[in-house]
C-alpha positions as CSV (number, residue, x, y, z in Angstrom):
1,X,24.1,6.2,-63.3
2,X,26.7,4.3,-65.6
3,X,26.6,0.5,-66.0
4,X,30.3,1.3,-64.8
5,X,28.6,2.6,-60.9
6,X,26.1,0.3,-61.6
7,X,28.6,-2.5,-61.2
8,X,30.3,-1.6,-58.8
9,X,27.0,-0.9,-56.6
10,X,26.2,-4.5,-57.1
11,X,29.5,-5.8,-55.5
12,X,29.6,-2.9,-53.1
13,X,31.2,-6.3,-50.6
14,X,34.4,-6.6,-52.6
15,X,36.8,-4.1,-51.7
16,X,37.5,-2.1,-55.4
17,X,39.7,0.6,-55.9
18,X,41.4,2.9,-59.0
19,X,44.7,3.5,-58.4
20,X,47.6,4.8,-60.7
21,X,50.2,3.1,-59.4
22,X,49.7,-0.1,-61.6
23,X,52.0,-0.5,-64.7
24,X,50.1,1.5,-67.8
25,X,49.3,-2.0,-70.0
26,X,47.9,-3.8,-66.5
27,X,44.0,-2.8,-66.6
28,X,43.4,-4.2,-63.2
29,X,44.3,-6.4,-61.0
30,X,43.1,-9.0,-57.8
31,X,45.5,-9.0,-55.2
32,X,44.7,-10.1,-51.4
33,X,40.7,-10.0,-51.5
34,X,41.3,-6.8,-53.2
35,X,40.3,-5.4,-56.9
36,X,43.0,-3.0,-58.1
37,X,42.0,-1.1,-61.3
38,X,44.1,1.2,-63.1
39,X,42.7,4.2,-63.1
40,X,44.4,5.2,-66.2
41,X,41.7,3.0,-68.5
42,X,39.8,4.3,-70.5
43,X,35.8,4.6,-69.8
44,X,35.1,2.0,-73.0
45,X,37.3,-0.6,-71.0
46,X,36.5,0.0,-67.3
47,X,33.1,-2.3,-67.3
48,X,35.5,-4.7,-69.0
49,X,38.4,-4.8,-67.2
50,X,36.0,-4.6,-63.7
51,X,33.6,-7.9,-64.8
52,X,36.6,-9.7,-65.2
53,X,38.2,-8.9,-62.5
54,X,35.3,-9.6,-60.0
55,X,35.2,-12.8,-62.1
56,X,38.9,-13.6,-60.7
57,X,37.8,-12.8,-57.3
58,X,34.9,-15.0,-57.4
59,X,36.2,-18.0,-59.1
60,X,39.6,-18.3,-59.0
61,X,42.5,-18.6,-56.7
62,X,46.2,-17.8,-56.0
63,X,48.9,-17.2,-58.7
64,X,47.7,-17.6,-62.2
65,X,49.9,-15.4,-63.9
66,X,51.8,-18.5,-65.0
67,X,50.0,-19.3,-68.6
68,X,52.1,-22.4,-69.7
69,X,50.4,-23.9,-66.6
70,X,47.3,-25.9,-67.7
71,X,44.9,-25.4,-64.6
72,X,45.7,-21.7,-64.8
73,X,44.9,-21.5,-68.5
74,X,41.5,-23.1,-67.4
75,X,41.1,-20.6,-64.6
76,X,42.0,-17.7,-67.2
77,X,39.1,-18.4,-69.5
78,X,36.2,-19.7,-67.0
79,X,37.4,-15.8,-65.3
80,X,36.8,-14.2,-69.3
81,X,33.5,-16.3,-69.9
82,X,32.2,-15.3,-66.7
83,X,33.2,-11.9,-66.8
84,X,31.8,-11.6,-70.1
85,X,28.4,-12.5,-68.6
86,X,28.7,-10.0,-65.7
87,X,29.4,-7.3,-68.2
88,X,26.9,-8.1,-70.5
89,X,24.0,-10.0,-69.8
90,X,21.0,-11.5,-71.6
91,X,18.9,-9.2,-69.5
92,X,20.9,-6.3,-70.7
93,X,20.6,-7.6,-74.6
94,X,17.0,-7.7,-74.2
95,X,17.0,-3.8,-72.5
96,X,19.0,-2.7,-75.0
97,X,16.3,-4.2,-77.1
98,X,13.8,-1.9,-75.7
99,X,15.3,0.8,-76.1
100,X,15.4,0.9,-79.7
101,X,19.4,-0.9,-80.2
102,X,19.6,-2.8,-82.7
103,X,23.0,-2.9,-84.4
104,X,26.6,-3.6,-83.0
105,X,27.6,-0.1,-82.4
106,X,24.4,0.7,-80.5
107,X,24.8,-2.4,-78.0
108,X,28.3,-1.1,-78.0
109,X,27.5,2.4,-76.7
110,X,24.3,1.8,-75.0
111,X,26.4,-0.8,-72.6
112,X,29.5,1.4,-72.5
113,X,31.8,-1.5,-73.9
114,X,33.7,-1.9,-76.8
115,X,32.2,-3.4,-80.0
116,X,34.9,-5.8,-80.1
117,X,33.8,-7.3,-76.4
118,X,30.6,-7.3,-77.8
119,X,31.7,-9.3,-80.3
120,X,33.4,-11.7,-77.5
121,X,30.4,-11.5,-76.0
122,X,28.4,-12.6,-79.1
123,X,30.5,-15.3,-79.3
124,X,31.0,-16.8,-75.6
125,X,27.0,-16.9,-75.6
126,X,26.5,-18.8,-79.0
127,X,29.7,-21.0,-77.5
128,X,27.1,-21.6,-74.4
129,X,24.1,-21.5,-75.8
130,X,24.0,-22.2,-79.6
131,X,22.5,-19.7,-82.1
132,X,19.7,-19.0,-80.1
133,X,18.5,-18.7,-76.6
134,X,14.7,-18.6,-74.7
135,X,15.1,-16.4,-71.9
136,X,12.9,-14.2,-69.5
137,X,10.0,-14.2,-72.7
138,X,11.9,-13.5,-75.1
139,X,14.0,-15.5,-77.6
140,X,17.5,-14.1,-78.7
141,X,19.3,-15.2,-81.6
142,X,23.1,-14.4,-81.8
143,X,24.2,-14.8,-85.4
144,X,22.9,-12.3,-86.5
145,X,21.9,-10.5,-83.5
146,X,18.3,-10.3,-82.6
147,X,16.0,-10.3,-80.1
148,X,12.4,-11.2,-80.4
149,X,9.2,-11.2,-77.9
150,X,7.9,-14.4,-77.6
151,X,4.3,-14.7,-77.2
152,X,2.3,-17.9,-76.9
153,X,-1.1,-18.3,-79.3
154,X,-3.9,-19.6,-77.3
Protein backbone atom coordinates (compact mmCIF):
# COMPACT_ATOMS: atom_id res chain seq x y z
CA UNK A 1 0.00 0.00 0.00
CA UNK A 2 1.04 3.63 -1.24
CA UNK A 3 1.61 6.50 1.21
CA UNK A 4 -1.12 7.85 -1.32
CA UNK A 5 -3.97 4.80 0.23
CA UNK A 6 -2.16 5.25 3.20
CA UNK A 7 -3.53 8.71 3.52
CA UNK A 8 -6.42 8.47 2.59
CA UNK A 9 -7.05 5.38 5.11
CA UNK A 10 -6.10 7.68 7.92
CA UNK A 11 -8.92 10.24 7.11
CA UNK A 12 -11.24 7.56 5.99
CA UNK A 13 -14.08 10.43 8.00
CA UNK A 14 -13.62 13.15 5.38
CA UNK A 15 -15.53 12.51 2.38
CA UNK A 16 -12.58 12.40 -0.64
CA UNK A 17 -13.19 11.84 -4.07
CA UNK A 18 -11.20 12.03 -7.78
CA UNK A 19 -13.17 13.43 -10.18
CA UNK A 20 -12.43 14.77 -13.71
CA UNK A 21 -14.64 17.28 -13.90
CA UNK A 22 -12.26 19.97 -12.16
CA UNK A 23 -10.44 22.51 -14.59
CA UNK A 24 -6.93 20.62 -15.63
CA UNK A 25 -4.47 23.33 -13.60
CA UNK A 26 -6.97 22.93 -10.24
CA UNK A 27 -5.22 19.79 -8.29
CA UNK A 28 -7.99 19.55 -5.87
CA UNK A 29 -10.29 21.22 -4.17
CA UNK A 30 -12.53 21.59 -0.59
CA UNK A 31 -15.90 22.46 -1.30
CA UNK A 32 -18.93 21.73 1.26
CA UNK A 33 -17.09 19.30 3.84
CA UNK A 34 -15.99 17.68 0.68
CA UNK A 35 -12.32 17.00 -0.83
CA UNK A 36 -12.40 17.11 -4.62
CA UNK A 37 -9.17 15.94 -6.27
CA UNK A 38 -8.59 15.95 -9.92
CA UNK A 39 -8.08 12.81 -10.93
CA UNK A 40 -6.09 13.99 -13.75
CA UNK A 41 -2.76 14.50 -11.34
CA UNK A 42 -0.17 12.92 -11.62
CA UNK A 43 0.90 10.06 -9.00
CA UNK A 44 4.13 12.36 -7.87
CA UNK A 45 1.53 15.18 -6.89
CA UNK A 46 -1.48 13.27 -5.49
CA UNK A 47 0.09 12.91 -1.73
CA UNK A 48 0.70 16.58 -2.29
CA UNK A 49 -2.17 18.00 -3.47
CA UNK A 50 -4.33 15.55 -0.85
CA UNK A 51 -2.17 16.76 2.50
CA UNK A 52 -3.00 20.10 1.62
CA UNK A 53 -6.21 19.70 0.94
CA UNK A 54 -7.16 17.82 4.20
CA UNK A 55 -5.16 20.74 5.69
CA UNK A 56 -7.87 23.23 4.25
CA UNK A 57 -10.59 21.05 5.58
CA UNK A 58 -9.14 20.97 8.94
CA UNK A 59 -8.04 24.41 9.54
CA UNK A 60 -9.59 26.69 7.47
CA UNK A 61 -12.92 28.12 6.54
CA UNK A 62 -15.15 29.61 3.85
CA UNK A 63 -13.83 31.47 0.69
CA UNK A 64 -10.19 32.01 0.53
CA UNK A 65 -9.72 32.16 -2.96
CA UNK A 66 -9.34 35.89 -2.61
CA UNK A 67 -5.35 36.31 -2.08
CA UNK A 68 -5.04 40.14 -1.78
CA UNK A 69 -7.12 39.52 1.44
CA UNK A 70 -4.72 39.32 4.46
CA UNK A 71 -6.53 36.72 6.76
CA UNK A 72 -6.76 34.46 3.70
CA UNK A 73 -3.11 34.83 2.82
CA UNK A 74 -2.57 33.60 6.49
CA UNK A 75 -5.02 30.79 6.09
CA UNK A 76 -3.20 29.81 2.67
CA UNK A 77 0.20 29.20 4.31
CA UNK A 78 -0.84 27.69 7.88
CA UNK A 79 -3.03 25.05 5.11
CA UNK A 80 0.76 24.53 3.10
CA UNK A 81 2.85 24.28 6.40
CA UNK A 82 0.40 21.91 7.76
CA UNK A 83 -0.02 20.03 4.83
CA UNK A 84 3.51 19.80 4.43
CA UNK A 85 3.68 17.91 7.74
CA UNK A 86 0.85 15.53 6.90
CA UNK A 87 2.65 14.60 3.84
CA UNK A 88 5.82 14.23 5.20
CA UNK A 89 6.59 13.72 8.60
CA UNK A 90 9.53 13.48 10.91
CA UNK A 91 8.44 9.90 11.60
CA UNK A 92 8.57 9.27 7.90
CA UNK A 93 12.20 11.10 7.63
CA UNK A 94 13.38 8.79 10.19
CA UNK A 95 11.76 5.52 8.18
CA UNK A 96 13.08 6.51 5.30
CA UNK A 97 16.19 6.53 7.31
CA UNK A 98 15.94 2.94 7.97
CA UNK A 99 15.51 1.92 5.01
CA UNK A 100 18.74 2.83 3.67
CA UNK A 101 17.53 6.83 2.01
CA UNK A 102 19.80 8.92 2.27
CA UNK A 103 19.85 11.56 -0.47
CA UNK A 104 17.09 13.95 -1.96
CA UNK A 105 15.97 11.84 -4.74
CA UNK A 106 15.64 8.75 -2.45
CA UNK A 107 13.28 10.61 0.22
CA UNK A 108 11.75 11.85 -2.98
CA UNK A 109 10.75 8.37 -4.39
CA UNK A 110 10.61 6.37 -1.24
CA UNK A 111 7.70 9.03 -0.08
CA UNK A 112 6.14 9.23 -3.56
CA UNK A 113 6.60 13.21 -3.62
CA UNK A 114 8.37 15.38 -5.64
CA UNK A 115 12.02 16.45 -4.71
CA UNK A 116 10.95 19.91 -4.96
CA UNK A 117 8.22 19.39 -2.02
CA UNK A 118 10.80 17.84 -0.31
CA UNK A 119 12.66 20.62 -0.57
CA UNK A 120 9.55 22.71 0.82
CA UNK A 121 9.41 20.35 3.16
CA UNK A 122 13.14 20.77 4.17
CA UNK A 123 12.57 24.12 4.53
CA UNK A 124 9.06 24.57 6.47
CA UNK A 125 10.76 22.17 9.18
CA UNK A 126 14.14 24.17 9.65
CA UNK A 127 11.49 27.39 9.50
CA UNK A 128 9.84 25.46 12.59
CA UNK A 129 12.36 23.90 14.12
CA UNK A 130 15.84 25.38 13.34
CA UNK A 131 18.68 23.19 11.85
CA UNK A 132 18.04 20.46 13.82
CA UNK A 133 15.41 18.53 15.68
CA UNK A 134 15.33 15.69 18.73
CA UNK A 135 12.49 13.52 18.02
CA UNK A 136 11.21 9.97 18.91
CA UNK A 137 15.28 8.99 19.64
CA UNK A 138 16.64 10.27 17.05
CA UNK A 139 18.11 13.76 16.18
CA UNK A 140 17.47 15.11 12.56
CA UNK A 141 19.44 17.75 11.14
CA UNK A 142 17.92 19.55 7.93
CA UNK A 143 20.70 21.38 6.29
CA UNK A 144 22.16 19.04 5.05
CA UNK A 145 19.77 16.29 5.56
CA UNK A 146 20.58 13.72 8.14
CA UNK A 147 19.23 11.68 10.52
CA UNK A 148 21.11 10.18 13.44
CA UNK A 149 20.29 7.65 16.44
CA UNK A 150 20.68 9.12 19.51
CA UNK A 151 21.89 7.05 22.21
CA UNK A 152 22.59 8.11 25.79
CA UNK A 153 26.17 6.98 27.47
CA UNK A 154 25.62 5.71 30.85
Amino acid sequence: MGNYEQLLIANDNIKIKETNVLPEELGGVNVDKIILLNSKNKHVNKIEILAEELAHYKITYGDIRDQTNMLNRKFELKARRLGCELAVSLDDIIEAFHHGVHNLYGIAEFLEVSENYVLKVIEHYKMKYGLSIYHNGYVIKFEPLQVFEHRNLD
